[in-house]
FIDREN-884214 format. One record per residue (C-alpha): x, y, z; residue in one letter; residue number from 1. Coordinates in Angstrom, 1 decimal, decimal comma. Example, Ala and Ser with C-alpha at 12.3 -4.5 7.8 and 13.67 -1.06 7.14 Angstrom:
REM residues 2
REC        u        v        w   resn   resi
REC     12,3     -4,5      7,8      A      1
REC     13,7     -1,1      7,1      S      2
END
This chain:
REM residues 509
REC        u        v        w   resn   resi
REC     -8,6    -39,1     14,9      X      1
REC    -11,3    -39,8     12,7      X      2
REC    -10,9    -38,7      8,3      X      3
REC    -13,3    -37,0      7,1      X      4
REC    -14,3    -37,6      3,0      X      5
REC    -14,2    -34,6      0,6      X      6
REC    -17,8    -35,2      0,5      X      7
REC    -18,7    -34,9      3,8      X      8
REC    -17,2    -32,2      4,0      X      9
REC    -19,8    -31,0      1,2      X     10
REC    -22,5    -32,3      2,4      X     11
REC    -22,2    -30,8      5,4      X     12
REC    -21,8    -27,1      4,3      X     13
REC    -24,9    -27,9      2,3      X     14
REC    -26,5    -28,5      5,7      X     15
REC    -25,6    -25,2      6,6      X     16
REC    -27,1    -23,5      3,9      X     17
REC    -23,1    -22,1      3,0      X     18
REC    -22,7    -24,5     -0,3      X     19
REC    -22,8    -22,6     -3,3      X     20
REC    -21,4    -25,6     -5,9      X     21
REC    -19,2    -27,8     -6,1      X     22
REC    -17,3    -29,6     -8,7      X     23
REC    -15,6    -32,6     -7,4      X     24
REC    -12,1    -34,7     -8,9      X     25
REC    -12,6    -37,1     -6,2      X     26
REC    -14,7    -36,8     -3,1      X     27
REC    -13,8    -40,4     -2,1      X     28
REC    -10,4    -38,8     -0,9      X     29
REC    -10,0    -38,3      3,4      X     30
REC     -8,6    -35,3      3,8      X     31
REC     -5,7    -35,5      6,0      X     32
REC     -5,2    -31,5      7,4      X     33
REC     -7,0    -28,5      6,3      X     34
REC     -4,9    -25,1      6,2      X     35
REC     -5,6    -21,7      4,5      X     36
REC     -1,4    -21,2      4,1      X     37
REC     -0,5    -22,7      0,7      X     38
REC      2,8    -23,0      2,5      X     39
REC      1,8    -25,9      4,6      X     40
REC      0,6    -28,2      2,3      X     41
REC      1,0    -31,9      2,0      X     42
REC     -1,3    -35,1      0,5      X     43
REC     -4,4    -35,2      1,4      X     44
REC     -4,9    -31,4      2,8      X     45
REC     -7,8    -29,2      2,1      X     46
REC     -7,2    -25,9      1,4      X     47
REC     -8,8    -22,7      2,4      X     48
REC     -8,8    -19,8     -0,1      X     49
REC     -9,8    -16,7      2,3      X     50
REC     -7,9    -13,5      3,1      X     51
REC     -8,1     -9,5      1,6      X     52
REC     -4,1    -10,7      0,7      X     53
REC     -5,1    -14,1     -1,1      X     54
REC     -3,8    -14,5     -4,5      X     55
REC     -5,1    -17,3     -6,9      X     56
REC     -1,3    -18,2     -7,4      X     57
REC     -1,7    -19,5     -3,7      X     58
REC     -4,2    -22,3     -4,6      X     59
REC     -2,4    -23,5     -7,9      X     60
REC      0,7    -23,8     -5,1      X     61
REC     -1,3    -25,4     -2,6      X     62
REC     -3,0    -28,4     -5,5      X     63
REC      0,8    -28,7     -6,5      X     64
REC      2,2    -29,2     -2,7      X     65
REC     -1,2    -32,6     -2,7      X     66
REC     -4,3    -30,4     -2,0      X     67
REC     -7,1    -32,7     -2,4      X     68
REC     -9,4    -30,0     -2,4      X     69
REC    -10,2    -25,7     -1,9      X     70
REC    -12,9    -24,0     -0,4      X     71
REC    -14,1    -20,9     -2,0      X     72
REC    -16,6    -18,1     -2,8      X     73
REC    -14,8    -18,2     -6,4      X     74
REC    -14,7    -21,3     -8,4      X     75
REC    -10,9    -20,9    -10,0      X     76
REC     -9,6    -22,5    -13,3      X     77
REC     -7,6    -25,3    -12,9      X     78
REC     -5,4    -27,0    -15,5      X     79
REC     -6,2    -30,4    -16,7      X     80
REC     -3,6    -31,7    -14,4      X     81
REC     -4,9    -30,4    -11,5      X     82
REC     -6,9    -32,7     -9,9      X     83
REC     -8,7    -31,2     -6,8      X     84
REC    -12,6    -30,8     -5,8      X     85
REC    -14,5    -27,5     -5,8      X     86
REC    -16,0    -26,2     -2,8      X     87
REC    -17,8    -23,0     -3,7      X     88
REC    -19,2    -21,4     -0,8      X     89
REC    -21,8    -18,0     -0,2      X     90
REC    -19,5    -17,3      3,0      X     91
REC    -15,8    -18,0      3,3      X     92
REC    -16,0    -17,3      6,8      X     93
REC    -18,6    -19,2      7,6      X     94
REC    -17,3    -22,0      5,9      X     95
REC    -13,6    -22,1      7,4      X     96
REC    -15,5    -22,2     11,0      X     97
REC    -17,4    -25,7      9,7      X     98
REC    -14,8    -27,2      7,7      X     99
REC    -12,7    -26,2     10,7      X    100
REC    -15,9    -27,9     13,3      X    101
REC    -15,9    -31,4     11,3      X    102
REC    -12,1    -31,7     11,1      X    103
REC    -11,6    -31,7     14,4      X    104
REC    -15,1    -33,7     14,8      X    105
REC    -16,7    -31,3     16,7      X    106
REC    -14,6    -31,0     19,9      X    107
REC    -16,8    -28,3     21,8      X    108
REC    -19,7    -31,3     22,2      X    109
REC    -16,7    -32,9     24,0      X    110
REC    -15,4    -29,9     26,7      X    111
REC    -16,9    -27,8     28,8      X    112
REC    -16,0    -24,4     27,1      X    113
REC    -16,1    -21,0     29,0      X    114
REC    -16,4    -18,0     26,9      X    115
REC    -15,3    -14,3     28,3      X    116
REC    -15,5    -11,3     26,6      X    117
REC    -16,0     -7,8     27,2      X    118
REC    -14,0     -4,1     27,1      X    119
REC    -11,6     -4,9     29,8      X    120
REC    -10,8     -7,4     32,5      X    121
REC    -11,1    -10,8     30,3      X    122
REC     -7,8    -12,0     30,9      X    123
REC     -7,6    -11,2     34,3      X    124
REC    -11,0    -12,8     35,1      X    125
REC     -9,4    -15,7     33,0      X    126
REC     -6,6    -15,7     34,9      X    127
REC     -8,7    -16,0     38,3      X    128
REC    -11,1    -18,9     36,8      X    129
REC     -8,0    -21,1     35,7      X    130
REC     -6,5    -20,6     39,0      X    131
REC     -9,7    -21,6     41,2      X    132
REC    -10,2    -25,0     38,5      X    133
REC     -6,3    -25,7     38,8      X    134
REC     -6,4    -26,0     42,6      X    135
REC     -9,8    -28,1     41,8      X    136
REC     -8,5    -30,1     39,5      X    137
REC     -5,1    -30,5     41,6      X    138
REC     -7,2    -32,0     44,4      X    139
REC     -9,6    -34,4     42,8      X    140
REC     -6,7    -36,0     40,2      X    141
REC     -8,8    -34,5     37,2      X    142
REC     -6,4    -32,7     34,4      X    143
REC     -6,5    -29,2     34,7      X    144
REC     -7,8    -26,6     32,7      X    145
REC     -6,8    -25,6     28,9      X    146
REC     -7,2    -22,1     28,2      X    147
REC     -6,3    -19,2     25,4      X    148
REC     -6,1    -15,7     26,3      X    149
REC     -4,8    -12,4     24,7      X    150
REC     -1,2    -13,6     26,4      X    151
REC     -0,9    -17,1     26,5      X    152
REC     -2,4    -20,6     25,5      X    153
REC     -2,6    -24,1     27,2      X    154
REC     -3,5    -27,6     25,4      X    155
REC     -1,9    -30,2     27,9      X    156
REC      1,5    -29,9     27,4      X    157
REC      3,6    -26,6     27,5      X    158
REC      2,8    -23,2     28,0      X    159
REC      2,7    -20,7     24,9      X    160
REC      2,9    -17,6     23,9      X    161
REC      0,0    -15,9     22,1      X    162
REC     -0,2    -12,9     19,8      X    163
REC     -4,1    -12,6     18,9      X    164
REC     -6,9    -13,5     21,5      X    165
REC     -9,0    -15,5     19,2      X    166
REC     -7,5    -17,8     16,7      X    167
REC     -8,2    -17,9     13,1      X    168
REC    -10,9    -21,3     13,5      X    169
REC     -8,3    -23,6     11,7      X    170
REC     -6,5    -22,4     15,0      X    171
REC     -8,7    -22,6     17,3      X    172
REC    -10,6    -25,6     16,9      X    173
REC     -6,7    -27,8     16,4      X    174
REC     -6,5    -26,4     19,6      X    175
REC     -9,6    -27,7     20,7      X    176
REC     -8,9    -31,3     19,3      X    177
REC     -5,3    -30,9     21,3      X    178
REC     -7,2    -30,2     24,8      X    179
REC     -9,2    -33,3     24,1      X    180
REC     -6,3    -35,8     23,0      X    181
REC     -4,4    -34,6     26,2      X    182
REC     -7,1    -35,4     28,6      X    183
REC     -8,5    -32,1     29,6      X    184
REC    -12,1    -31,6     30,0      X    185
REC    -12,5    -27,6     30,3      X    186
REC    -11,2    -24,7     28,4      X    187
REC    -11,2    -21,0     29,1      X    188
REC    -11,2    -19,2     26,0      X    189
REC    -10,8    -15,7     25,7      X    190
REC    -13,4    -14,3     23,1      X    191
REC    -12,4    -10,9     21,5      X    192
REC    -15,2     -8,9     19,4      X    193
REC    -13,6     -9,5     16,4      X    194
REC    -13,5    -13,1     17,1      X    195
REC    -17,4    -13,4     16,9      X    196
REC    -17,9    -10,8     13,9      X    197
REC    -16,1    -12,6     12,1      X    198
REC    -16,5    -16,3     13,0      X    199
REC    -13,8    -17,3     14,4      X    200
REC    -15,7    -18,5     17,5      X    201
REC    -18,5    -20,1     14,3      X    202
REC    -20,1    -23,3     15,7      X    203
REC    -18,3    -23,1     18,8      X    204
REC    -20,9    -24,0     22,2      X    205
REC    -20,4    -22,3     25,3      X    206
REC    -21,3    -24,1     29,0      X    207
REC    -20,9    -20,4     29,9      X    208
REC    -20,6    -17,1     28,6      X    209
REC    -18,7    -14,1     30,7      X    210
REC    -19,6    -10,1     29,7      X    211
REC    -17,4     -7,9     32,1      X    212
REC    -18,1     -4,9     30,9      X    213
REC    -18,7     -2,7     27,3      X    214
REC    -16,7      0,6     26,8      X    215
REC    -16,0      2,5     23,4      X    216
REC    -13,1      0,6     21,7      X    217
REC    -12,1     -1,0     18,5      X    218
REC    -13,8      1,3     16,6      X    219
REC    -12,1      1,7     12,9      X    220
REC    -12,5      0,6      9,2      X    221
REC    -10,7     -2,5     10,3      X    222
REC    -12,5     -3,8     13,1      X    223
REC    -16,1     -2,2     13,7      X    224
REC    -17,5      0,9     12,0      X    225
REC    -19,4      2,0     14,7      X    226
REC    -20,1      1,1     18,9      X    227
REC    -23,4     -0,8     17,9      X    228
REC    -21,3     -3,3     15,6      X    229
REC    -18,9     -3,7     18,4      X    230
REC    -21,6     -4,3     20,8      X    231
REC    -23,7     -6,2     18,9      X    232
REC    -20,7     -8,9     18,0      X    233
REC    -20,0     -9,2     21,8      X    234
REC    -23,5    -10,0     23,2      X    235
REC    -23,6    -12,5     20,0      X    236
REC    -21,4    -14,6     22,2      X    237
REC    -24,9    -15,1     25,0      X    238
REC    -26,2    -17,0     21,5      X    239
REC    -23,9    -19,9     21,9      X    240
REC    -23,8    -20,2     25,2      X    241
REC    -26,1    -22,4     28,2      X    242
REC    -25,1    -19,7     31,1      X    243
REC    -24,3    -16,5     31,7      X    244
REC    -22,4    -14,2     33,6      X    245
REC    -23,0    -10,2     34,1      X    246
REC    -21,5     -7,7     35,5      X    247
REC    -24,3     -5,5     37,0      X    248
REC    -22,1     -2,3     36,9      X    249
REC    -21,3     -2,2     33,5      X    250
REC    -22,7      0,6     31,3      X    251
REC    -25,7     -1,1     28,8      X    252
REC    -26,5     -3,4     31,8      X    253
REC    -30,8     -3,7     30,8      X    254
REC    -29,2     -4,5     27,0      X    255
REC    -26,7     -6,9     28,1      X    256
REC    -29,3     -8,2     30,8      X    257
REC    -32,2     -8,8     27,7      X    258
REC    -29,7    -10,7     25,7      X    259
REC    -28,1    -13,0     28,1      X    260
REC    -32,2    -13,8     28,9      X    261
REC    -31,9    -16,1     26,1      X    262
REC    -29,4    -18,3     28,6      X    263
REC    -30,8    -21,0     30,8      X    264
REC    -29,2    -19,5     33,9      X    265
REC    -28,2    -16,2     34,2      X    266
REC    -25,9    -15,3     37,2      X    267
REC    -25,0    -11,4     37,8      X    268
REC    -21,8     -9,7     39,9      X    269
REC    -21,0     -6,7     41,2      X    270
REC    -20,6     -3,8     43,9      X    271
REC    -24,2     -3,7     44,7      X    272
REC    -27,1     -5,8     46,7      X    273
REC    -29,2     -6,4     43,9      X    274
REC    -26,5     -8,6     42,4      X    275
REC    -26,3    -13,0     43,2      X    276
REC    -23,0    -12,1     44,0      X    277
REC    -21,3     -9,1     45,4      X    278
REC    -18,3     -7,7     47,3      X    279
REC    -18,9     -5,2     50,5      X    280
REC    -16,0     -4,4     53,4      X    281
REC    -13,1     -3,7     50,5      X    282
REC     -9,8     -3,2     52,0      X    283
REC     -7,2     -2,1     49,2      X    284
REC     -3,8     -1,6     49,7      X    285
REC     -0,5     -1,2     47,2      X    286
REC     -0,6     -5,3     46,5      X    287
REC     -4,0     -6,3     46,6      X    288
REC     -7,3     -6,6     48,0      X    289
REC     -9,8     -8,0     51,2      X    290
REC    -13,5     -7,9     51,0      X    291
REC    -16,7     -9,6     52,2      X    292
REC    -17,9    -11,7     49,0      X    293
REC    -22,0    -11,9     49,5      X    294
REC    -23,1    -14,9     47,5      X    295
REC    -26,3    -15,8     47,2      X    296
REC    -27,1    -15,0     50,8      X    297
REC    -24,2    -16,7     52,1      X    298
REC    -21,1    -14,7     53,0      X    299
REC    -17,3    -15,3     53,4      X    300
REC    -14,2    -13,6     53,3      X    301
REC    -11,5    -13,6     50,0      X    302
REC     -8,5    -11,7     49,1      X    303
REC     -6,6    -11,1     45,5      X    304
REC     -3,4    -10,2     45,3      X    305
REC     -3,7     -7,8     42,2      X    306
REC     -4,2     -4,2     43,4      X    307
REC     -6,9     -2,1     41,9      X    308
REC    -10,9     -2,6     42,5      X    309
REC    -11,0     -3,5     39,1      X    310
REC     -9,4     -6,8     40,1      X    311
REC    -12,0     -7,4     43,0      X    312
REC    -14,9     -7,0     39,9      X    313
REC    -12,8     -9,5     37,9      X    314
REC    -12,7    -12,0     41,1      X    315
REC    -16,0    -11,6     41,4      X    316
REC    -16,7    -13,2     37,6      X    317
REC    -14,8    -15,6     38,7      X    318
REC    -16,6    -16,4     41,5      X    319
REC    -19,9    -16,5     39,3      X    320
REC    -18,6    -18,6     36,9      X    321
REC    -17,4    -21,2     39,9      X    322
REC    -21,1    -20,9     41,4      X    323
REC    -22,3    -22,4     37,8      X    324
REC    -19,3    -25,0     37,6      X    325
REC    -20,2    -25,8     41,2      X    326
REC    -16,5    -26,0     42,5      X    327
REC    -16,1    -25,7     46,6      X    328
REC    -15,4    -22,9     48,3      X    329
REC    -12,0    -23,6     49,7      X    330
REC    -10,6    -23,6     45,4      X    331
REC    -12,4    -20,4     44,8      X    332
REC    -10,2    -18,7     47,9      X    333
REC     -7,0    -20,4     47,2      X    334
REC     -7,0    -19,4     43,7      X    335
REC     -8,1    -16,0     43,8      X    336
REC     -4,9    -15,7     46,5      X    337
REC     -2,4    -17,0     43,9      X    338
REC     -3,8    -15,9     40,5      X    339
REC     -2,0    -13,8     38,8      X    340
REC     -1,9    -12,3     34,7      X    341
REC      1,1    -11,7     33,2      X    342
REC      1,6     -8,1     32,1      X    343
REC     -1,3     -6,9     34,5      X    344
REC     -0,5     -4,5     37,3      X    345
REC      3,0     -6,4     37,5      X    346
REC      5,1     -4,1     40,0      X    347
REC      8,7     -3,7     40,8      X    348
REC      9,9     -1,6     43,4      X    349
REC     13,6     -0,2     44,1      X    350
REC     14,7     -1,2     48,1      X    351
REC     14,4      2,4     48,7      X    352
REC     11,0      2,2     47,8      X    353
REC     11,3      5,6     45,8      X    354
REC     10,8      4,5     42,7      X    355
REC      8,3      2,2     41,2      X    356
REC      7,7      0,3     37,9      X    357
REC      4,0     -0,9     37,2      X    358
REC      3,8     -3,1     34,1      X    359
REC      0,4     -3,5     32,6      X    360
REC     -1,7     -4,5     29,7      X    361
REC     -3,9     -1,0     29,7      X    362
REC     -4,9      0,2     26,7      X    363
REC     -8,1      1,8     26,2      X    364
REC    -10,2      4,6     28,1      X    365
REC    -11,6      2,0     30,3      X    366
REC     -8,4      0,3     31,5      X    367
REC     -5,8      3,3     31,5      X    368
REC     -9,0      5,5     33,7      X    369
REC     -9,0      2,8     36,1      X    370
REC     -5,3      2,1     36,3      X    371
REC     -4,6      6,4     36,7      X    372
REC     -7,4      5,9     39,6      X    373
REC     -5,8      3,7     41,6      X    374
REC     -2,2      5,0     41,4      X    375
REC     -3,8      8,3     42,4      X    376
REC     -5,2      6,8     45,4      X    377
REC     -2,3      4,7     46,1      X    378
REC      0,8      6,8     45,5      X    379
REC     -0,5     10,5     46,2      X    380
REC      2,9     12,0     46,5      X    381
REC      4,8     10,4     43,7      X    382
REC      5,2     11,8     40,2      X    383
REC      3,6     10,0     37,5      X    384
REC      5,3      9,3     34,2      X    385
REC      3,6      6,9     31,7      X    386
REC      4,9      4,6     28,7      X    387
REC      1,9      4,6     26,2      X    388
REC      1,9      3,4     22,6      X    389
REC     -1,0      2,5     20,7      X    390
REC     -1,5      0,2     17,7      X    391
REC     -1,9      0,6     14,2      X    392
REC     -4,8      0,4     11,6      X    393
REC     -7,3     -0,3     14,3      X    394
REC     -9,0      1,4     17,0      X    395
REC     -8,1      5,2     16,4      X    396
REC    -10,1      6,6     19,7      X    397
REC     -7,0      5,4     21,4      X    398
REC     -5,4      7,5     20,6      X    399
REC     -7,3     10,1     21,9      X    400
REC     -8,4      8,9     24,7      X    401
REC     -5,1      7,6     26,1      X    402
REC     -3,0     10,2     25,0      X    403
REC     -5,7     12,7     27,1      X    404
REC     -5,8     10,8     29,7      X    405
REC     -1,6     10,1     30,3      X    406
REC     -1,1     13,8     29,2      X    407
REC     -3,6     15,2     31,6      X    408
REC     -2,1     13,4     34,8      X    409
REC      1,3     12,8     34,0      X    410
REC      4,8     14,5     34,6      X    411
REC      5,7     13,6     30,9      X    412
REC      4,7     10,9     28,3      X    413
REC      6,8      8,5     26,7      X    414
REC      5,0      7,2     23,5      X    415
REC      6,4      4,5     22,1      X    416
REC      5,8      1,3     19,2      X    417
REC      3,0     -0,9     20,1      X    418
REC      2,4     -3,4     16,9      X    419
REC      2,1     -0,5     14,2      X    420
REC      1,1     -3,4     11,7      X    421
REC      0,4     -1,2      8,3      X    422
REC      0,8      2,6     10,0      X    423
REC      3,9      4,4     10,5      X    424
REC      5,1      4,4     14,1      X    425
REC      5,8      8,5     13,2      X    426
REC      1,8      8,6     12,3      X    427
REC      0,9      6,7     15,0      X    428
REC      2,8      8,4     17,4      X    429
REC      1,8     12,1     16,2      X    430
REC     -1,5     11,7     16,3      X    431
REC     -1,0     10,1     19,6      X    432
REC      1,0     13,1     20,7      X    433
REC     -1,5     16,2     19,7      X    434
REC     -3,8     14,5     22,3      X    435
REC     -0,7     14,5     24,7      X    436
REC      0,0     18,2     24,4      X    437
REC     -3,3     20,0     24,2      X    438
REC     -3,0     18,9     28,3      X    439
REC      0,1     20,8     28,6      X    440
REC      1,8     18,0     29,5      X    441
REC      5,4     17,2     27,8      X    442
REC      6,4     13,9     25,5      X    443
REC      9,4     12,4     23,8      X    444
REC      9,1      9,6     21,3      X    445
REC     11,0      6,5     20,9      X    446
REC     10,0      3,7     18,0      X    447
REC     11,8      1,1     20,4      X    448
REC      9,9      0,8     23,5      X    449
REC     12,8      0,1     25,8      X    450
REC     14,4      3,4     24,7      X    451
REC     11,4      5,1     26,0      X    452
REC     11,1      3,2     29,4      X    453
REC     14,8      3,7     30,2      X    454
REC     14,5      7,6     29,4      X    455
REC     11,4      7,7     31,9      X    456
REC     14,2      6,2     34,7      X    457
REC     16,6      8,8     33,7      X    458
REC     14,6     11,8     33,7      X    459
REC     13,0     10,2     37,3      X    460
REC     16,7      9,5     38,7      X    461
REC     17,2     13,7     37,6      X    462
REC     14,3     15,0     39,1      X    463
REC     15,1     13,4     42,7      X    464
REC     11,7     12,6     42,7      X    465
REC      9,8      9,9     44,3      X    466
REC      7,9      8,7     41,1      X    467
REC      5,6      5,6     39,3      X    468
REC      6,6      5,0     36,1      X    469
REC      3,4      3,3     34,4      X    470
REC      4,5      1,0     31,5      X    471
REC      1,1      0,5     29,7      X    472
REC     -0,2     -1,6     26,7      X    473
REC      2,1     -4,8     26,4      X    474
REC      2,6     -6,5     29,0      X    475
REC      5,1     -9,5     28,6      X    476
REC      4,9     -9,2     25,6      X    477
REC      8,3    -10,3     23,4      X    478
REC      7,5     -9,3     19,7      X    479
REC      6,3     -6,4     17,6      X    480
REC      4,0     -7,0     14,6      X    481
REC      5,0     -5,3     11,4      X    482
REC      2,9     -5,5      8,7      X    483
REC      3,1     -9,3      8,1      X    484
REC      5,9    -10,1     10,4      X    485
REC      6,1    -10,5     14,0      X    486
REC      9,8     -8,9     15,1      X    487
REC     11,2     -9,5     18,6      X    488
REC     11,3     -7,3     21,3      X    489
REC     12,0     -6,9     24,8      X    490
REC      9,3     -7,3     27,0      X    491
REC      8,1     -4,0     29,4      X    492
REC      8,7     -6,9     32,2      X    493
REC     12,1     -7,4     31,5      X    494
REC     12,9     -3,8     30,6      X    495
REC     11,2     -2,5     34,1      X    496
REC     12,9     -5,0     36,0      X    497
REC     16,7     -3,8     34,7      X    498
REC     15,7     -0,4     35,3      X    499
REC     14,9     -1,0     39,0      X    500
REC     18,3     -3,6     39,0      X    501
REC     20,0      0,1     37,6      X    502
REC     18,1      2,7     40,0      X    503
REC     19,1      0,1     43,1      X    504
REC     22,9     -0,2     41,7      X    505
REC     23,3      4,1     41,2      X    506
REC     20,9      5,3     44,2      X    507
REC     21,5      4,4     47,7      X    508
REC     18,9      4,8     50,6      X    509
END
């Protein structure tokens, strides 16, 4: 990989119009690794001073540990023997996104990046995409795709867990730089709200950009203020981008439809006629999906096997996206047969067929109203009991809407810890609850979520009861974040699964 100088690094923020000043020791130095942790410091690195939490001690750490150089909206006093260069910058987060660009020398002019955002359905749709370029790229001898999403992340190598769906740009574009050195040539990448507020996603060039849908959600001092900032950061994402994909259905459509004008090709989705491509002849059952895809005139059968219609709208992205990427048909149907997220609509089913475990990722008004709908449909005459927990210090209208929505058409509600961060789980969990019981519906609470899902079995096993127990808003998950730390936890998979192993050892048909 090619070293960058200090100074280039300078004069290319002045480029950018994001230098301030600088105050150099030696620009003549390559730097060898940029971080923002003064904990992972060694010769040669440049050093990121950006965070509400960042202390000054962290930079006089960092010079110690063979910082070269910081970049800064503060110029900081240094001691005579501290010899490192001063970057002062008018936007920290700006900055991190270019320093974080030239490191990695610019890897998005090197892939073909996809970009999906939206309320619900981007990892799903993500899922779906990969899926249709694996088989591709499987049957041409090309590598196959990388991709980051809300669960996991690929660069070539191993599969990883995730805990954030866009990275930090230090993060994101070594990721980038890994995809390249591995061989691949396209990456999925998950884009979250937050991620283009606040730059994560900075001089970053999308092939194509994917908008499923916009819905009230991550609304709080910590995220966006208000639904026009949280709208306004997602479209942002049809400003880096070549193509675009639309859902026609979603709420906002003519807004989302002006903005994504700005793209070269526009391609749109949906349930109706008036879209390029849409789905007619939908056959649903308890594991999936057949319908009639309609694409641009032409017109061929597909199947998922994800249940819900809101899995059908996802394919159809999907779809889009391959119409843009130009992949054969036969990929598109043998991938939206096999894909699959992790933590969405998992289910697991006792041999009696009584009881029924549905693990999924649902965690706003959008996705817990569209999951209720199709258990409604799909299990009339089983009783409904539902695992919620919702996270801390970020958006509060959660709990509201989920706890209305799980207390108005379940038996009871289990509300457990979902990533409390800097709230109690007790707050949390009371605010969550007053929601719960102004539908007359009745609650317990359990901090450790397991707790929770293996009461919901119990009380089901007592009331002889065919029921669904919904276990909502992790997934496969394995840790809980706490303030700072991450602390592990058992998955909703794995806690579903040895409650169906327990129902089919204690209950016989």
């Amino acid at each position: 990989m090619t070293l960058h100088l200090v100074d280039e690094y300078i004069s290319d923020l002045k480029d950018k119009n994001i230098l301030s000043d600088s105050f150099p020791a030696d620009r003549a130095d390559p730097v060898t690794d940029i971080t923002y942790n003064s904990k992972q410091i060694h010769e040669g690195t440049l050093f990121i001073c950006k965070g509400e939490h960042f202390k000054e001690d962290y930079l006089h750490e960092a010079i110690a540990s063979g910082a070269i150089a910081y970049v800064s909206d503060t110029r900081y006093a240094l001691s005579d023997n501290e010899k490192a260069t001063a970057i002062i910058v008018n936007d920290i987060r700006k900055a991190m996104a270019a320093v974080s660009s030239l490191y990695a020398n610019r890897p998005c002019d090197k892939l073909r990046l996809l970009g999906i955002t939206g309320t619900k359905g981007k990892t799903t749709t993500g899922c779906y995409v990969t899926a249709i370029m694996e088989d591709y790229a499987d049957n041409t001898g090309k590598k196959r795709p990388g991709y980051m999403s809300s669960i996991f992340c690929y660069s070539g190598k191993e599969v990883e867990e995730t805990h954030i769906t866009t990275p930090e740009p230090v993060e994101l574009q070594k990721f980038l730089l890994e995809c390249i050195d591995n061989g691949i040539e396209n990456v999925n990448l998950e884009v979250s709200s937050q991620g283009i507020k606040y730059e994560r996603v900075g001089y970053v060039h999308f092939n194509t950009a994917v908008f499923t849908n916009i819905g009230d959600d991550h609304i709080s001092p910590y995220e966006h203020p208000d639904f026009e900032d949280y709208f306004e950061s997602k479209l942002r994402l049809f400003d880096m981008s070549d193509n675009a994909v639309i859902n026609k259905g979603s709420d906002h459509f003519d807004r989302i439809s002006r903005r994504a004008s700005r793209c070269k090709k526009v391609v749109t989705y949906g349930f109706t006629d008036d879209a390029d491509i849409y789905a007619t002849d939908i056959v649903r059952d308890r594991d999936g999906s057949d319908f009639t895809v309609h694409e641009f005139g032409e017109t061929y059968k597909a199947r998922v096997n994800m249940p819900g219609i809101m899995n059908v709208e996802n394919a159809l992205a999907a779809i889009a996206v391959s119409s843009i990427y130009e992949i054969p048909r036969e990929y598109i149907l043998s991938g939206l047969a096999r894909g699959k997220a992790s933590g969405r609509m998992e289910k697991y089913v006792s041999k009696d067929g009584r009881m029924v475990f549905l693990v999924d990722f649902a965690h706003n008004k959008l996705s817990v109203q569209n999951l209720l709908d199709m258990v409604i449909e799909d299990y009339p005459d089983y009783d409904i009991r539902m695992i919620i927990g919702l996270a801390g210090n970020r958006a509060f209208l959660r709990r509201r809407d989920v706890g209305t929505l799980a207390g108005k058409y379940s038996k009871k509600v289990y509300i457990v810890c979902d990533n409390p961060t800097y709230e109690t789980f007790e707050k949390i969990g009371g605010e969550t609850a007053k929601w719960v019981e102004a539908q007359g519906c009745d609650y317990e609470m359990f901090e450790i979520r397991e707790d929770g899902v293996k009461q919901a079995l119990k009380d089901a096993m007592a009331s002889g009861n065919k029921t669904i127990v919904l276990v909502t808003g992790k997934g496969g998950e394995t840790t809980q974040r706490y303030g700072d730390k991450q602390i592990i936890c058992k998955s909703d998979i794995q806690s579903s699964i040895e409650c169906i192993e327990y129902y089919d050892a204690h209950c016989n048909d």
